[in-house]
C-alpha positions in Angstrom: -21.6 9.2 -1.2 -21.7 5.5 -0.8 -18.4 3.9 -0.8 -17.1 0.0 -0.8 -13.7 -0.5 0.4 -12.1 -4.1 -0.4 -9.6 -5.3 1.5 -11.3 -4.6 4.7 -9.6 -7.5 7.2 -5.7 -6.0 5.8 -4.0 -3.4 7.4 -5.0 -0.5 4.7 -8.9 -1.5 4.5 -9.4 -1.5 7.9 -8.4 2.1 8.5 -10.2 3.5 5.3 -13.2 2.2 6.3 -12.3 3.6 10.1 -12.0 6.8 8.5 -15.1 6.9 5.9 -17.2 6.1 9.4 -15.5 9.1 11.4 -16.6 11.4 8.9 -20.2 10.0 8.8 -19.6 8.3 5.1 -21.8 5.4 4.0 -19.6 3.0 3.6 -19.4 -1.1 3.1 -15.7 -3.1 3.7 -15.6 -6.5 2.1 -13.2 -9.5 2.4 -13.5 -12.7 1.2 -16.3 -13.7 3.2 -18.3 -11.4 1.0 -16.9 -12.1 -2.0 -13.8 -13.7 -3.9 -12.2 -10.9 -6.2 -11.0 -13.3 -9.1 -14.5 -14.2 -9.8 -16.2 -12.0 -12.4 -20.0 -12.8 -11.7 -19.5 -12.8 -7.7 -18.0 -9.4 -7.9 -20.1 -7.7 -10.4 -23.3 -9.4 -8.9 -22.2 -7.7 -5.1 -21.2 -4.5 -6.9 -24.1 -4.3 -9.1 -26.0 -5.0 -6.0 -24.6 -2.3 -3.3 -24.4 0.5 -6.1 -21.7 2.4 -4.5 -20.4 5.7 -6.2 -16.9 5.1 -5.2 -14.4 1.9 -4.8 -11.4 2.0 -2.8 -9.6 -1.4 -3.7 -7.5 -2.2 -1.1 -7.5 -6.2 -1.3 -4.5 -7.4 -3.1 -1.8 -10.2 -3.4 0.8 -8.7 -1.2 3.6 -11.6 -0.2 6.1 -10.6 -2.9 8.3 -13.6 -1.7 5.7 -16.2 -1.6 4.9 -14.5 -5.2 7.7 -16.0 -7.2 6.6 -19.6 -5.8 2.8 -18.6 -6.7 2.8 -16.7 -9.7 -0.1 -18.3 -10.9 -2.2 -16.9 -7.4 -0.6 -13.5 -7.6 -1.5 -12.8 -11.0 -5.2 -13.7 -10.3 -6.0 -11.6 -8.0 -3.8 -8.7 -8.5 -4.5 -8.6 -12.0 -8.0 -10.7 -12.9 -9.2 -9.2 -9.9 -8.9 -6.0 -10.6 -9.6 -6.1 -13.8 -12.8 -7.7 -12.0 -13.1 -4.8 -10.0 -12.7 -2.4 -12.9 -15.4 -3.8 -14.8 -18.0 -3.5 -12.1 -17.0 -0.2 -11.7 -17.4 0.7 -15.0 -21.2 -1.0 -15.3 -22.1 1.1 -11.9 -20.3 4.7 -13.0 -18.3 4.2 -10.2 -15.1 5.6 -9.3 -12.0 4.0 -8.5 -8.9 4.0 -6.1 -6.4 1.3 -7.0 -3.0 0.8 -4.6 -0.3 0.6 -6.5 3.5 0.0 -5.3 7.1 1.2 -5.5 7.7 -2.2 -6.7 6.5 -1.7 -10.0 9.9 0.7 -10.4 13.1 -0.9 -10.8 14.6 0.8 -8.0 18.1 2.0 -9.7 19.2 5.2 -8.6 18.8 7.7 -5.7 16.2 10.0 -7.5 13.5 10.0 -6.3 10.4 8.4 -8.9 7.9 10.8 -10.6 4.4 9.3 -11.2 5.3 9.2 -15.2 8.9 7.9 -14.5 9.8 4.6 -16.6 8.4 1.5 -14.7 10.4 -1.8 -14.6 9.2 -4.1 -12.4 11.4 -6.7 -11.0 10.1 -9.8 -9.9 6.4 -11.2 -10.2 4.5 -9.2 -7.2 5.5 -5.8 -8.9 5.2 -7.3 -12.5 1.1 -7.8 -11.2 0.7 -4.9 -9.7 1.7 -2.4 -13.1 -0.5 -5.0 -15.2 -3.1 -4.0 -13.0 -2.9 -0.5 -12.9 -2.9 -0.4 -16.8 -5.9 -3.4 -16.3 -7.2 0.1 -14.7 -6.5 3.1 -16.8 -7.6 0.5 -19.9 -10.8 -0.3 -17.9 -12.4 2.9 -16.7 -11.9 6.9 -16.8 -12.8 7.6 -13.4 -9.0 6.3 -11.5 -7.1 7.2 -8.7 -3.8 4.9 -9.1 -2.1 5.4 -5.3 1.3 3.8 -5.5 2.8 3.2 -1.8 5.3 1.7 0.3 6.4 -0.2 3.4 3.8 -0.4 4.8 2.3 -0.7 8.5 -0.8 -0.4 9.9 -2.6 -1.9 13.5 -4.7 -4.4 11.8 -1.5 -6.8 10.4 1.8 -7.8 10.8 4.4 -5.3 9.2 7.8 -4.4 9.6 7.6 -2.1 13.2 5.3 -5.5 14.9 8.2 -7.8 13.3 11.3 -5.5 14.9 9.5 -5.4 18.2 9.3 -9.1 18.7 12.6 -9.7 17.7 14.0 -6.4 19.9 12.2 -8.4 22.6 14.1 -11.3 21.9 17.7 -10.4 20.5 20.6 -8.1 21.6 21.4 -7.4 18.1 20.1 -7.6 15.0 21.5 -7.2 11.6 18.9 -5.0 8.7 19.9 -3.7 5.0 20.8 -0.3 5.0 21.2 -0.4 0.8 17.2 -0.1 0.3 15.7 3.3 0.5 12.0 4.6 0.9 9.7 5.9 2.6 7.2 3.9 5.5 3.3 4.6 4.7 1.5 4.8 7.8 -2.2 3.0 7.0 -4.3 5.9 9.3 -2.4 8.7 7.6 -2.9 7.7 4.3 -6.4 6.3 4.9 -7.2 9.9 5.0 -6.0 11.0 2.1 -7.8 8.3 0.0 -10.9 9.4 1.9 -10.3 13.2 0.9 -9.4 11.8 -2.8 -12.1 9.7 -3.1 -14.4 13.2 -2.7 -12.6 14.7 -6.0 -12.7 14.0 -9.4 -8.7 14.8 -9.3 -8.1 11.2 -11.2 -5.1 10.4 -12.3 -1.7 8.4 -10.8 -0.8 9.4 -7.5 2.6 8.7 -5.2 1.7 8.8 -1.0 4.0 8.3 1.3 4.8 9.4 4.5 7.8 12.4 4.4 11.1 11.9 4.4 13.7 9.1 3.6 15.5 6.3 5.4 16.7 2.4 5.1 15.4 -0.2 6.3 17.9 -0.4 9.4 18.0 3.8 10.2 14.0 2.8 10.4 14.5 0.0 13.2 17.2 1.8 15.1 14.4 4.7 15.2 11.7 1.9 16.4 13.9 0.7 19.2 15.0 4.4 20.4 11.3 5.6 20.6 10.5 1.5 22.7 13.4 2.1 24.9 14.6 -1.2 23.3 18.8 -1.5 23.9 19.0 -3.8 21.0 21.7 -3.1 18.9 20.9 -2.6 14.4 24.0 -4.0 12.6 23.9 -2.8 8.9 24.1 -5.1 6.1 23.9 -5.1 2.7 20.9 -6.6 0.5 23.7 -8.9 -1.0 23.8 -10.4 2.8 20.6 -10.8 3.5 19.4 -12.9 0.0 15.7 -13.1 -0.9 13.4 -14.9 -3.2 12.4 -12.1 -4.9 14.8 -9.0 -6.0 13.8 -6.0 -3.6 14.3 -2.6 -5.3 17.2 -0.6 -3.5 15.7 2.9 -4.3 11.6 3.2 -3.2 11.8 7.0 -3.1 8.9 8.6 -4.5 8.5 12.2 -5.9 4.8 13.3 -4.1 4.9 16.6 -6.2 2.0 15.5 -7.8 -0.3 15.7 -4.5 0.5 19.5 -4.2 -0.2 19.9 -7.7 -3.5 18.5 -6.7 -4.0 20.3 -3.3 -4.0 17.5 -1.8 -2.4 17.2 2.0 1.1 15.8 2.1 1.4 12.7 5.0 3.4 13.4 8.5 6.8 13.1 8.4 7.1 9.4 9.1 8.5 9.8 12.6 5.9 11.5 13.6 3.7 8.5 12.0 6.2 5.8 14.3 5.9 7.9 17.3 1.6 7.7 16.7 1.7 4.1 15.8 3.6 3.1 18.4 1.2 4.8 21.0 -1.9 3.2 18.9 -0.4 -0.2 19.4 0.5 0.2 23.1 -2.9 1.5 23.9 
């Protein structure tokens, strides 16, 4: 099977396509160099082109800060550019793997989201990504929606690279502890797209790593496993104010994978304790 994987220069494309090569799977990753996503002919003439069976489209708008300042820019290439995506898709008979977010939930609560739960999107990042997963399921037939969250991978900046610079730098540090989810490890879940991918399993997916924590339980954890001494003071989101609203609850129900027979992710301090060793090395 011949697969393209957008995205390739972020944190999720570089490990799918890492992983589509371990297991001997013809496979192309594109960035921008190649071509832009928000323009129809480029993409469709690429696409058209390479013929692959599969697309895994990992490229998106991803500052949801910077978002609400570029609205305009996020739209575009979260929505037109999937919808961009979609199309060639469709014109090839290609399947296609969309990353989706938490943020496109409103993130009331402490129950954990099922794939069909009510979305409500909160500020324009999250807003982009639902339009584009229904640009998506409007689009084609053949769909994987994966929705994910925080993120971290070796090929970007995330959250872990960000504590261990300031760990470096700080005795203390003060991190909400009023948002709760679930870290994604990039290599983990870069497997389970490529095991996906195989199937014709479509449908909307949640894929996360196991288990639950906040945002400051998860950098006390990344300074015990670095031997760091710094010290995680716990605030509250209303202390720490942002551009754009973050959702307090990310927990999502990944029911839906066993229903599928697809292989739940590592609990995520077992995915910390790897990536920490990946990065080292």
């Amino acid at each position: 099977m011949r697969i393209l994987v957008t995205g390739v220069n972020g944190q999720l494309g570089y490990d799918v396509v890492k992983v589509l090569k371990s297991r001997n799977i013809e496979c192309t990753g594109v960035g921008r160099r190649e071509f832009d996503i928000t323009k129809e002919n480029d993409v469709m003439e690429y696409i058209s082109s390479y013929k692959p069976k599969a697309v895994i489209h990992c490229a998106a708008y991803t500052a949801v800060d910077k978002a609400e300042d570029e609205p305009g820019l996020c739209h575009m290439v979260n929505v037109y550019g999937t919808e961009n995506i979609a199309k060639a898709c469709e014109a090839v008979d290609a399947k296609m793997i969309y990353i989706s977010t938490d943020y496109v939930f409103s993130g009331t609560g402490n129950k954990a989201y099922d794939v069909n739960d009510e979305t409500g999107p909160l500020g324009v990042y999250g807003k982009t990504k639902l339009e584009g997963e229904n640009t998506v399921k409007k689009i084609l037939d053949k769909y994987f929606i994966v929705r994910i969250s925080w993120v971290f991978g070796k090929n970007g900046n995330n959250f872990i690279k960000t504590m261990l610079r300031l760990g470096k730098e700080r005795s203390e540090i003060s991190v909400v502890c009023d948002q709760v989810g679930s870290p994604t490890y990039t290599a983990d879940l870069a497997k389970l797209l490529c095991d996906m991918v195989m199937t014709d399993k479509y449908g909307i997916y949640h894929a996360t790593n196991e288990g639950f924590c906040s945002w400051a339980e998860f950098a006390e954890e990344i300074f015990r496993l670095s031997n760091y001494k710094t010290k995680v003071n716990f605030i509250k989101t209303t202390e720490y104010p942002t551009k754009t609203v973050r959702p307090l609850n990310s927990r999502l129900n990944k029911e839906i994978l066993d229903e599928a027979k697809f292989q739940r992710l590592a609990h995520w301090k077992d995915a910390l304790k790897r990536f920490l060793k990946e990065i080292d090395g």
